[in-house]
N, C-alpha and C positions, 0 to 999 in steps of 0.2 A: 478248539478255541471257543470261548465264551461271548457273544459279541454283545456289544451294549443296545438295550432295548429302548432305540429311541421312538420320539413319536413316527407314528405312521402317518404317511401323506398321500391323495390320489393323486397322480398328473395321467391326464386322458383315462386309458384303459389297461393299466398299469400301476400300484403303490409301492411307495420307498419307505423305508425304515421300517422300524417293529419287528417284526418276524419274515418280512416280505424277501425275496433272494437281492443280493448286492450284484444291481445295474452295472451296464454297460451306455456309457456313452459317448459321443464324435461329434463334430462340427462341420459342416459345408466350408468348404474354400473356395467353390466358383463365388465371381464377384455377383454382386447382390441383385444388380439388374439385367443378369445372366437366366432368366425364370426355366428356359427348357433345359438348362446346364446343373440346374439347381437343382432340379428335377430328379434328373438323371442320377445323380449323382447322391440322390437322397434313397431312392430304390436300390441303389449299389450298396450300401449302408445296410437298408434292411435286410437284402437277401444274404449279408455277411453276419446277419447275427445282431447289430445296432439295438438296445432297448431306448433308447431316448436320441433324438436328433435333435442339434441345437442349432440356428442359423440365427447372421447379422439382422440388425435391422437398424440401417444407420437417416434412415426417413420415408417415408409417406410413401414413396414408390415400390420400395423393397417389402413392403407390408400384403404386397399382390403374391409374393412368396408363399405365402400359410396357406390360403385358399386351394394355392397349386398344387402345394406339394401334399397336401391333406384330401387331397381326391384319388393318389398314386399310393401311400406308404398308409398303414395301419400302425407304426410307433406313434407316438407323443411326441409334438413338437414344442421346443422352448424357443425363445425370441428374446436374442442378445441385444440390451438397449441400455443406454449409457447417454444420461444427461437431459434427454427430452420427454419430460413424461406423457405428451401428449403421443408417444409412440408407442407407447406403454395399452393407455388406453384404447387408440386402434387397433391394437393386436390383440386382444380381448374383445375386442369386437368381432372381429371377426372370425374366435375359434381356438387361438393358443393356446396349450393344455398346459405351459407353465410362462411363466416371465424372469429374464433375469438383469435386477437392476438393483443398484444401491441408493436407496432410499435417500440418504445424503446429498447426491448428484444432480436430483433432480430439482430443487428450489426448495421454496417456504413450505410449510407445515399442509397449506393448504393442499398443496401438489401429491402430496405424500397422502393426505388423504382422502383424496379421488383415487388415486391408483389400489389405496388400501380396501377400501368400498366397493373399487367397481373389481376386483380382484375375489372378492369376499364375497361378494352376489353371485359370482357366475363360479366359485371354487376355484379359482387357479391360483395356485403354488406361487409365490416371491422364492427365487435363490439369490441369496446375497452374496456376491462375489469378490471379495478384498483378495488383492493381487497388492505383494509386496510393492510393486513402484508405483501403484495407486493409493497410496496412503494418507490421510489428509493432513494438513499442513501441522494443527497443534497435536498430531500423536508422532509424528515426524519430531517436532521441535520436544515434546517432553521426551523421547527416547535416544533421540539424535539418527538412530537408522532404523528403517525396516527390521527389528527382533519379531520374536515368536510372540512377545508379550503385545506389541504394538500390532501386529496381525489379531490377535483374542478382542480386542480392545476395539480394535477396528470393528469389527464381525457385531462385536456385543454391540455398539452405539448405532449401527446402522438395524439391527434388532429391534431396537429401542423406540424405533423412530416408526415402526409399524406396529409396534406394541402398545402403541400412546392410543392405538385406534383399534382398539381389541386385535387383531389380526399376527396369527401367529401361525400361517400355513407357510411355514419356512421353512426353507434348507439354505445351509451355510457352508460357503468354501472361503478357504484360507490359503492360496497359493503363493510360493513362490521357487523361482528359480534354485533355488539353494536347499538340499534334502534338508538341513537340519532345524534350518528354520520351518520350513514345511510341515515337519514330524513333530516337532515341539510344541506348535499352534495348535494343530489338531488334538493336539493331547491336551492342552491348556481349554480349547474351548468346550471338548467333552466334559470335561472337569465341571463347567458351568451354564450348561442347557442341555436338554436332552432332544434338542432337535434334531433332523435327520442330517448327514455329512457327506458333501459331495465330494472325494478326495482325487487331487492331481497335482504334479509339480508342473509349474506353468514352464514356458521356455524352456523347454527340457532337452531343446536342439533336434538333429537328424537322428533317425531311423536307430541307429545301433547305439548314440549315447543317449537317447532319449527313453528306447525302453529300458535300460540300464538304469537311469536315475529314477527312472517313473517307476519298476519294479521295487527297487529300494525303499523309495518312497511310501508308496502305496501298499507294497505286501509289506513292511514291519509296521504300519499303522493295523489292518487289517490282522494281523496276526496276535494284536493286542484287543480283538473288539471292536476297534474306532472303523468308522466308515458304511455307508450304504448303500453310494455311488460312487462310480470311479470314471473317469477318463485320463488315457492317457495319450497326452499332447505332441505330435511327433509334426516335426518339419518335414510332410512326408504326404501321401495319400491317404486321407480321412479312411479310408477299407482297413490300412494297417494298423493304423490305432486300436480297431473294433477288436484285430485278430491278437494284437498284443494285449490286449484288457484280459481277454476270454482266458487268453494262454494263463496270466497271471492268477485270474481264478482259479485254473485247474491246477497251477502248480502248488495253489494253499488248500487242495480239496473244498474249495467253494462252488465251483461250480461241476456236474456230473455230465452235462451235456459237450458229446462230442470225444474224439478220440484224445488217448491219454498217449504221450509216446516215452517208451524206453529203450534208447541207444547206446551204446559200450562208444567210448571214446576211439577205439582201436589200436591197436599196437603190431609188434613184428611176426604175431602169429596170424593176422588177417592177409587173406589170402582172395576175397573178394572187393569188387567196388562197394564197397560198405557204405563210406559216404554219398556216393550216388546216388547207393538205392535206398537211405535211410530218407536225404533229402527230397526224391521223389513220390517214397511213401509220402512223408508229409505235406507236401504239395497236395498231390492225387485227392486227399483223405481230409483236407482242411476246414471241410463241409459236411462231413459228415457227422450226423449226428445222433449214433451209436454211442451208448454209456461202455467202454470198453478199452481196457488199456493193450496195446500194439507193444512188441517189443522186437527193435533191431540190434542184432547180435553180432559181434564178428567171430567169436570161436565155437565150435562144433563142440568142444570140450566143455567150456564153461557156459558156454549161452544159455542154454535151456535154465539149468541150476539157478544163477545169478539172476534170471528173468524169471522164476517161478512161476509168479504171483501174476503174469500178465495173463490175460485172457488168449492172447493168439502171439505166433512169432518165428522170427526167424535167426538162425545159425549158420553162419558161412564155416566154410572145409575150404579144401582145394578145387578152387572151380565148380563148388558144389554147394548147398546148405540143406539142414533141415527146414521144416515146416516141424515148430511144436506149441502144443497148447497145455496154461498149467504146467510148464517142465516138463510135458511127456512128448516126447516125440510121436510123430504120427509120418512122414515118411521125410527120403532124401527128395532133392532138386534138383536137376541142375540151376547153373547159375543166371545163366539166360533166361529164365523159368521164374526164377524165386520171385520176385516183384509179383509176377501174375498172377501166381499161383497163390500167396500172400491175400493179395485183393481179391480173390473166388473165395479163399476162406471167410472172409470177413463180410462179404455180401451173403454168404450162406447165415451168418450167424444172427 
């Protein structure tokens, strides 16, 4: 795939868009004046892979957050602020390697540019964030609902408002809960700036329908170019977000880092716990990060053939499997065995 060469932008020790690999990002869910929970919680982030961490900041106390968590994590932190621009400029004060606010929200002209200035002096990044049921009242009233058009519309006029004041270290997201609205906006606003695109379906629900919609979402934008940055939103533990982003990376060949898995579905010829020990490999293996595709097999006949192309793998028999690499076999198992022996191969390579 070809993807669109939008502008490139620094946040900390890290750039988005241009040529640069397409981010992974999560959000903190301990409440704000939670500082050792936030902490915690932000280190878990990183050591699961996290390129950007984003946390609330709904006033003046939760601003002791960045200093905290910027002594523990080496990603980029953004600072979610909605309406008060003088939190805007605290947070810059003290260190935030992006800001995420719409310029609209925050008052008159003059507000807009203070935050644009003091944003511009020290480089840090504006993400402009239009979430379908945040829409404001006259693009609401010329459309009548939340469209893909009235999301483009949104995005471009809160653009405009930082634009008045030379500053144009942006990045733009366009959410909402509904793929198609979602997909259609991104595409509308590619069409008409070439700034960097943070892509996620907001409210995308729990764990299993969330990466579902968020997959959909997110890899047919991606699959078309569109996109720089990605999170995807689960009602769930900010770590699972990280590991469903990465996953979605690997399954459009974007991302190399980390095991690639290939499993046969099973049928009446499996004759081992296939499923146990597929999902344990994956477990075990979720951190690893070996460029290498794994392949769990359930037939001795077909496994090897059908898995080719995998770098290392296994074939279940009757209470037995191979170990093969590239389709060749290299010996039998038993089955008690296979997992182990699987994982020695793979730490040898």
């Amino acid at each position: 795939m070809i993807r669109k060469n939008t502008k490139q932008i620094q946040i900390g020790n890290i750039s988005i868009g241009g040529n640069s690999k397409i981010t992974v990002q999560s959000m903190l869910n301990i409440p704000s004046d939670d500082i050792e929970g936030s902490v915690k919680q932000a280190v878990e982030l990183e050591k699961a892979g996290c390129d950007i961490i984003r946390l609330s900041i709904p006033n003046n106390d939760a601003v002791k957050l960045i200093p905290a968590i910027k002594k523990e994590v080496s990603v980029p932190l953004v600072a979610d602020i909605h309406f008060d621009y003088r939190l805007a400029l605290e947070a810059a004060a003290v260190g935030i390697d992006k800001i995420r606010i719409n310029p609209g929200n925050i008052g008159d002209e003059s507000r807009v540019k203070m935050v644009a200035e003091e944003c511009s002096r020290k480089n840090i990044p504006i993400r402009i964030g239009v979430n379908s049921g945040s829409l404001e009242k006259e693009i609401l009233a010329k459309y009548g609902k939340p469209t893909p058009q009235a999301l483009c519309d949104s995005a471009m006029y809160h653009a405009s408002l930082l634009e008045k004041f030379d500053f144009d270290n942006i990045v733009l997201s366009m959410k909402s809960s509904n793929v198609e609205i979602m997909t259609q906006a991104y595409e509308l606003v590619s069409e008409k700036c070439n700034y960097p695109l943070h892509l996620g379906v907001t409210e995308a629900g729990t764990e299993r329908m969330g990466i579902i919609k968020s997959s959909i979402g997110i890899g047919s934008l991606l699959l078309k170019g569109i996109g720089d940055t990605i999170r995807v939103s689960l009602t769930d533990e900010p770590v699972k977000e990280v590991y469903a982003a990465k996953d979605i990376l690997k399954a459009l060949g974007l991302n190399d880092e980390g095991i690639k898995f290939i499993s046969c579905p099973t049928c009446g010829r499996t004759r081992i716990d296939l499923i146990g020990i597929a999902k344990q490999a994956e477990e075990m293996l979720k951190d690893c990060k070996k460029n290498i595709t794994v392949a769990i097999m359930g037939c001795a006949v077909n496994g090897p053939g059908e898995a080719r192309e995998a770098d290392i793998g296994i074939a279940g028999g009757l209470k037995e499997g191979l170990i093969f690499k590239k389709g060749e076999i290299v010996r039998k198992v038993p089955e008690d065995k296979l997992l182990s022996e699987l994982l020695k191969e793979i730490e040898n390579m």
